[in-house]
N, C-alpha and C positions, 0 to 999 in steps of 0.2 A: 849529767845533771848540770842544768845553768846556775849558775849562784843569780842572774838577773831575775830567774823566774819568780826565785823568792826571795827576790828583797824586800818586798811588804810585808813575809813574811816574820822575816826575821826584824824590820823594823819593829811591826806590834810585840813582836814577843820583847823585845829592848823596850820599848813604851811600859808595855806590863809590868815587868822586872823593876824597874828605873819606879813606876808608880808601889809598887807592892813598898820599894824602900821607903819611899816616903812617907807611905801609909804606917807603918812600923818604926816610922822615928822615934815617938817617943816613946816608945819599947827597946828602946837601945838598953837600960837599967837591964833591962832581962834578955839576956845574948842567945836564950834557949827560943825563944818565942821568934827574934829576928833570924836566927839562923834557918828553922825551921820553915819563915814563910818563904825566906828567900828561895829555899829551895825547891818551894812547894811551884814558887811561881816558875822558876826554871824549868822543873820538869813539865808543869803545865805547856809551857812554849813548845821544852821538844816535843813532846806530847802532839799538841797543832803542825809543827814542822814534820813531823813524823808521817800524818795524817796527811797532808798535805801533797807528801811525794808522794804516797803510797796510793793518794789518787789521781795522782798524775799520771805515773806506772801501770795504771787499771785504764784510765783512757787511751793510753797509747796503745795499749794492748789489742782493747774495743777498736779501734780504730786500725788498727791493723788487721784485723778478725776480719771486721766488715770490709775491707780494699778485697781481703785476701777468697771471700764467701764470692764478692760480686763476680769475680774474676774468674771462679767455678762455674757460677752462675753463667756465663756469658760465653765459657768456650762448652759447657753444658748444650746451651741453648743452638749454637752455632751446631755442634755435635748432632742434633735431634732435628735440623734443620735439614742437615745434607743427609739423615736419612729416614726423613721424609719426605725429600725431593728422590731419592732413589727408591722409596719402595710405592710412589705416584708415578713413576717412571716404568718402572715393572709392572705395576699395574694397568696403565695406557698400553702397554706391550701386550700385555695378556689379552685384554678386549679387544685388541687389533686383531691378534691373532683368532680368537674366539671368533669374533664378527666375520673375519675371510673364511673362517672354514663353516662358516655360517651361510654366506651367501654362495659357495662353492656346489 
């Protein structure tokens, strides 16, 4: 995990936080109602920081799935290729053979 990825992250949650105080300035007389948003707003942040990695972690994943599917995919296909070249092969043979003992 980069700490670059989510610096915006963490910037708005600082933005939030920083604005929730303010919002609740003049509720400073009452420490129960500041304490409370403060930390209403904190969790909110990790909350989105949370949310955040945990989809970044699901795309890499996706994203690994699908390199890992096409990859299948493709010695799959390669696979199905050489033996369908070999049973066109076998079959050319067959009718060769059929055809001579045909014209014999």
């Amino acid at each position: 995990m980069e700490i670059r990825e989510y610096i915006l992250d963490i910037l708005l949650t600082v933005v939030m936080i920083i604005s929730t105080l303010v919002l609740i300035l003049r509720f400073w007389q009452d420490l129960t109602i500041a304490v409370a948003a403060t930390l209403m707003m904190l969790s909110l942040g990790g909350l989105f920081l949370s949310l955040q990695v945990k989809v970044r972690k699901l795309e890499k994943s996706v994203v690994s799935r699908e390199r890992m599917l096409r990859s299948n995919l493709e010695e799959m296909a390669k696979r199905m290729a050489i033996k369908h070249d070999m049973a066109i092969s076998h079959l050319n043979e067959l009718v060769g053979e059929y055809s001579k003992r045909v014209y014999r």
